[in-house]
C-alpha positions as CSV (number, residue, x, y, z in Angstrom):
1,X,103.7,109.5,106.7
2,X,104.9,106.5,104.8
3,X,101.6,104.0,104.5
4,X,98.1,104.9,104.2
5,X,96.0,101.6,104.6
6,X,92.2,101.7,104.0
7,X,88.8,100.1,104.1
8,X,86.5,102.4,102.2
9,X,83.7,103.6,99.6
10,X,84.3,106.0,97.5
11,X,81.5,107.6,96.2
12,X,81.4,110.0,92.8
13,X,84.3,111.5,95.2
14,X,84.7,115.0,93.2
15,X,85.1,116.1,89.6
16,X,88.5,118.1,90.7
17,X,89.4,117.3,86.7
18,X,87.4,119.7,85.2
19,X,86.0,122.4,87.8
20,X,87.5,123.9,91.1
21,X,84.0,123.7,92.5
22,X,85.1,120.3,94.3
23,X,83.0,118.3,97.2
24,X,85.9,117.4,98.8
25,X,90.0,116.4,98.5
26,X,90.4,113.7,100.1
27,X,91.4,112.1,97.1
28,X,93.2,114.5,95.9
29,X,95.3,114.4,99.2
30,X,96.2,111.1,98.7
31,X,97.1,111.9,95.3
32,X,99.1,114.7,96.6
33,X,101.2,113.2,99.6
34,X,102.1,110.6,97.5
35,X,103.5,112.9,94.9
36,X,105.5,114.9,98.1
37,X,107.5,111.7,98.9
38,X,108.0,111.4,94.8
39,X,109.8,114.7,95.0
40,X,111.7,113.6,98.1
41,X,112.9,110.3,97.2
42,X,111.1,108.6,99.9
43,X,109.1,105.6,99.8
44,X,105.0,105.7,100.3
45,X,102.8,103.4,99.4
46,X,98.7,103.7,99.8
47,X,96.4,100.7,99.6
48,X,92.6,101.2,99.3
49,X,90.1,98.8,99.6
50,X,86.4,99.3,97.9
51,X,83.7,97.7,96.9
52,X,83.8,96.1,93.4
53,X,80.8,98.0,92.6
54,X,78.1,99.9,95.0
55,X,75.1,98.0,96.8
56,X,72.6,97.3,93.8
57,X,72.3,96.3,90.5
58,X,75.3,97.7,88.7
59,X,73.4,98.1,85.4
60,X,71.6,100.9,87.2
61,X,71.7,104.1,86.1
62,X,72.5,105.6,89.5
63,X,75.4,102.8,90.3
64,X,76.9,103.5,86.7
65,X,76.7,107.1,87.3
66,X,78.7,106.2,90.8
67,X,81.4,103.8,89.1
68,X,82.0,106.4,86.0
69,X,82.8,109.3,89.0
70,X,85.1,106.9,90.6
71,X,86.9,105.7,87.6
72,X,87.2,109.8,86.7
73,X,88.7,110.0,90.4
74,X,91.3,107.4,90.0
75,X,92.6,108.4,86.5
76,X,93.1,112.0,88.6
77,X,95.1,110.1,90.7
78,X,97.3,107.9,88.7
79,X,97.8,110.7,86.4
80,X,99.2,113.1,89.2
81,X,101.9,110.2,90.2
82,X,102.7,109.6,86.4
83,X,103.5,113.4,86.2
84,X,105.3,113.5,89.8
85,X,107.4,110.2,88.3
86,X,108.6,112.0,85.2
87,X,109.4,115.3,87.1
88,X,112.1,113.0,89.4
89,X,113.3,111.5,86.8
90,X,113.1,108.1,88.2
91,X,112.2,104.5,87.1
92,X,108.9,104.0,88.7
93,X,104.9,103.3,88.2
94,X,102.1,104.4,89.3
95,X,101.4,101.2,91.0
96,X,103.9,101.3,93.1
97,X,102.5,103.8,95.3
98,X,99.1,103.6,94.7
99,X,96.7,100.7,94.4
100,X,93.2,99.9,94.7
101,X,91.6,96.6,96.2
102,X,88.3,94.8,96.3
103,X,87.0,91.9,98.2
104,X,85.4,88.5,97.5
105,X,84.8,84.7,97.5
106,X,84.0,81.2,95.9
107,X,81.7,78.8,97.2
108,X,80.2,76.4,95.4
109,X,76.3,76.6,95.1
110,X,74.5,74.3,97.1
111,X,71.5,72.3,95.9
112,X,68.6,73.8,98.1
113,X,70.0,77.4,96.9
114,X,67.2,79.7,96.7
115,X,67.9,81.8,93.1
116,X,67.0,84.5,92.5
117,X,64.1,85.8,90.2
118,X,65.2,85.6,86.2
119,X,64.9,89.8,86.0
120,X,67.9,89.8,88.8
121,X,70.3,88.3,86.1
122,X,73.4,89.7,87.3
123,X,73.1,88.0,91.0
124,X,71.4,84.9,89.7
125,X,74.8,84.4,87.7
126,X,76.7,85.2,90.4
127,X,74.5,82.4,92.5
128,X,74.8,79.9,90.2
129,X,78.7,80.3,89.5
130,X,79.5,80.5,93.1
131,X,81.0,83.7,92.9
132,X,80.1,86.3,95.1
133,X,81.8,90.0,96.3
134,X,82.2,90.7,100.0
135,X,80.9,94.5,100.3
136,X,82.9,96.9,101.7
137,X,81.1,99.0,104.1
138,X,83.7,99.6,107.0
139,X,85.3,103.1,107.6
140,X,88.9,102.4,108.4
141,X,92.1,103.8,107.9
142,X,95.7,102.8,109.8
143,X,98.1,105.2,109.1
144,X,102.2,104.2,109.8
145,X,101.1,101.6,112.3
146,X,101.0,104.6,114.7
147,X,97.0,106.1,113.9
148,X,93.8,104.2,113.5
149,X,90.4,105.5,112.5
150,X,87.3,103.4,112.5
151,X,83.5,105.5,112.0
152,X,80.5,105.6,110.0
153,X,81.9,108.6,107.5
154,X,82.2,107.5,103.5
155,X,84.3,109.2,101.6
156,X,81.5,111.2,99.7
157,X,80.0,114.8,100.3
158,X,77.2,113.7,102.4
159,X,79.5,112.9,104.8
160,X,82.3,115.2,104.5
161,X,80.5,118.5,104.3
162,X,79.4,118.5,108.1
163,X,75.4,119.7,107.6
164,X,74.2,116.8,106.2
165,X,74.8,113.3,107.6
166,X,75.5,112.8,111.2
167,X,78.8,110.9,111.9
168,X,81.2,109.3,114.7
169,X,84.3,107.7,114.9
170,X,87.1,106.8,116.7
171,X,90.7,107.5,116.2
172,X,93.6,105.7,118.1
173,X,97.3,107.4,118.3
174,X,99.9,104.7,119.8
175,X,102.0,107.5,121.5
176,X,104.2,107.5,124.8
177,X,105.6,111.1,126.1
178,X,108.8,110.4,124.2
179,X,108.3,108.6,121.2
180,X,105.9,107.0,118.9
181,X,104.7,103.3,119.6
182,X,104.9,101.3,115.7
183,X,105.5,97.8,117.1
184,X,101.0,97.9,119.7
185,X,98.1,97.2,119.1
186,X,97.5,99.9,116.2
187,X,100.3,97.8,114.0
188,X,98.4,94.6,115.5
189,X,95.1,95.6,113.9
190,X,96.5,95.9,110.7
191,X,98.6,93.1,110.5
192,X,95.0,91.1,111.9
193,X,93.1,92.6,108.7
194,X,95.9,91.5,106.1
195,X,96.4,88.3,107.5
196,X,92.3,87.5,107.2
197,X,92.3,89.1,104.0
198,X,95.7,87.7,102.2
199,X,95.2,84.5,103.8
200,X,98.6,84.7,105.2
201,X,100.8,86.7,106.7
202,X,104.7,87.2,105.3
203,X,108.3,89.0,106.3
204,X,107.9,91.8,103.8
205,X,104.5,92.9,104.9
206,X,106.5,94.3,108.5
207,X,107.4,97.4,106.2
208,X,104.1,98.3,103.8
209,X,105.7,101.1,102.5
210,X,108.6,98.9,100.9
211,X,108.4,98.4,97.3
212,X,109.0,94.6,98.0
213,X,106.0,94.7,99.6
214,X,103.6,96.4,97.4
215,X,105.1,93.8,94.5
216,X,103.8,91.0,96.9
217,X,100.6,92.2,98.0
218,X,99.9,93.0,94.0
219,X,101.1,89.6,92.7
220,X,98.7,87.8,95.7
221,X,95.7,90.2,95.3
222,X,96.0,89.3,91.0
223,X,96.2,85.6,91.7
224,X,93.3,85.9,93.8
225,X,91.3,87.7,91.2
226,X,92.3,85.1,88.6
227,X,90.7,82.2,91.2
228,X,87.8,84.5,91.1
229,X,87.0,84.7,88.1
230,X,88.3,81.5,86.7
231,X,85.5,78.6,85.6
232,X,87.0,76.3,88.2
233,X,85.9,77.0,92.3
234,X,88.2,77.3,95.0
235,X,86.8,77.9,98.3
236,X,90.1,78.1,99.8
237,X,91.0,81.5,97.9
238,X,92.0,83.7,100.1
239,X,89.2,87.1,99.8
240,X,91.5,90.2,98.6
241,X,91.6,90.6,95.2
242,X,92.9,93.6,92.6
243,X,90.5,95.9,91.7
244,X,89.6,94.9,87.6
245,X,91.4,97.7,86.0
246,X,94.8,98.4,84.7
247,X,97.0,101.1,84.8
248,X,99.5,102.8,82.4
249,X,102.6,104.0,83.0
250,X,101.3,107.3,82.1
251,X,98.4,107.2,84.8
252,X,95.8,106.3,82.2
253,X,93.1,103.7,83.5
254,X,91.0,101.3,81.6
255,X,89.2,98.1,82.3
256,X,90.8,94.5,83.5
257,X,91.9,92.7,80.1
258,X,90.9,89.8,82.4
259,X,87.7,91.3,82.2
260,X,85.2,90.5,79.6
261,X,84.3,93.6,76.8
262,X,85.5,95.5,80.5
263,X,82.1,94.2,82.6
264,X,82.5,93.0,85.9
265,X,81.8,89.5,86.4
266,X,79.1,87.8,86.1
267,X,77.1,90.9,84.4
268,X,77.2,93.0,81.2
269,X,77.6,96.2,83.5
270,X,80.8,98.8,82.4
271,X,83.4,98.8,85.0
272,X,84.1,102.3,84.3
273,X,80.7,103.1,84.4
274,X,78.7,105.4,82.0
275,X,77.6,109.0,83.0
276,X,74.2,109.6,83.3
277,X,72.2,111.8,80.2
278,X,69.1,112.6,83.1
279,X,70.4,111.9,86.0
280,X,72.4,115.2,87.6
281,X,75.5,114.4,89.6
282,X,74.5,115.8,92.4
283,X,72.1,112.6,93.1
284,X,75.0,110.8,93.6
285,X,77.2,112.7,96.3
């Protein structure tokens, strides 16, 4: 496996750090077939689309809870590739295996907008400075232009531990008797999805796993977030942006330096989130 392409939430995904008692691995997986083609010398690259923050206010103590999990799940993450990077020896960042994406827009506000009420700050501002995310609520994953998987399943414990939520989905492998199809429709859905998303669709994105490729993908997805958050509105902007944080060459992960005291946009809400003192973690699987 070389590419691992993905429309998802991730939701307080595990606290693997700290305890074995973990709800799941899928992040952890990621983390870990990433650090097998490390070892091996081989390219891989993994590109994960979320939400910029869960459905809600994300001053709430619930959606800071979430966003403080997740940030916790990505540092696991970037720290296993740093350590995988030094162990081969090799030049290399994080980043150029891993990366996380958001989505969004610019419009300007219209004159009849309806506001919202003065206690709903957070989307008023957003409202009145025309900026708005796209939420992520699609289930989809193309892996090597070969497999497909679109459902209803988050990546979360309620709907990865098989008792609770009910959940379908559909998974598409481009096969013929003799040999693997990476050229049909499952290449064609992906190249449909960056092509809306970038706004455009180049050369180097034929081989996503290619460094050159990651680089370009990263330097669009940062100027988009620059258009987004920048004073002046340009509707054209194309809607994939980088996620607001920024990563060390040793894995660590902190907030945007684009980003204001490390709030999102718009609010005075932490994007690394804050961990709950009442609220227990289990509310938030």
């Amino acid at each position: 496996m070389k590419t691992y392409l993905a429309d998802c939430k991730i939701l307080k995904p595990f606290s693997i750090y700290s305890t074995p008692r973990a709800n799941h691995l899928i992040p952890v997986e990621i983390a870990e077939q990433v650090c097998d083609m490390i070892h091996k010398k081989e390219r891989f690259a993994a590109y994960i689309v979320i939400p910029l923050f869960p459905e809600g206010d994300p001053n709430a103590s619930h959606i800071q809870e979430i966003l403080h999990w997740q940030a916790r799940t990505m540092k696991m993450m970037y720290k296993r590739i740093a350590r995988a990077i030094r162990r081969a020896g090799i030049n290399a960042h994080p980043k150029d295996y891993l990366n996380f994406f958001c989505l969004g827009k610019r419009e300007e506000a219209s004159e009849n907008i309806v506001t919202p009420s003065q206690e709903d700050s957070a989307v008023r501002k957003m409202c009145v400075n025309g900026r708005g995310m796209i939420y992520v609520h699609s289930k989809a994953m193309v892996v090597d232009d070969i497999y497909a998987i679109v459902g209803s399943a988050n990546i979360n414990q309620r709907s990865m531990d098989g008792r609770r939520d009910s959940e379908i989905a559909v998974g598409c492998w481009e096969a013929t008797e003799d040999a693997l199809i990476s050229e049909g429709h499952v290449q064609g859905l992906r190249k449909g999805l960056w092509s809306e998303h970038l706004g455009r669709y180049e050369e180097v994105f034929d081989n996503p796993a290619s460094l050159a490729c990651v680089k370009r993908v990263l330097e669009l997805a940062d100027d988009n977030w620059s258009s987004y958050i920048s004073d002046n509105i340009d509707e054209t902007t194309p809607h994939l942006l980088s996620y607001p944080i920024d990563v060390s060459v040793d894995g660590d992960v902190t907030p945007s330096s684009t980003c204001r005291s490390g709030y999102f946009p718009d609010t005075t809400a932490p994007i690394m989130g804050t961990k709950s003192s009442y609220l227990p973690s289990r509310l938030t699987v």
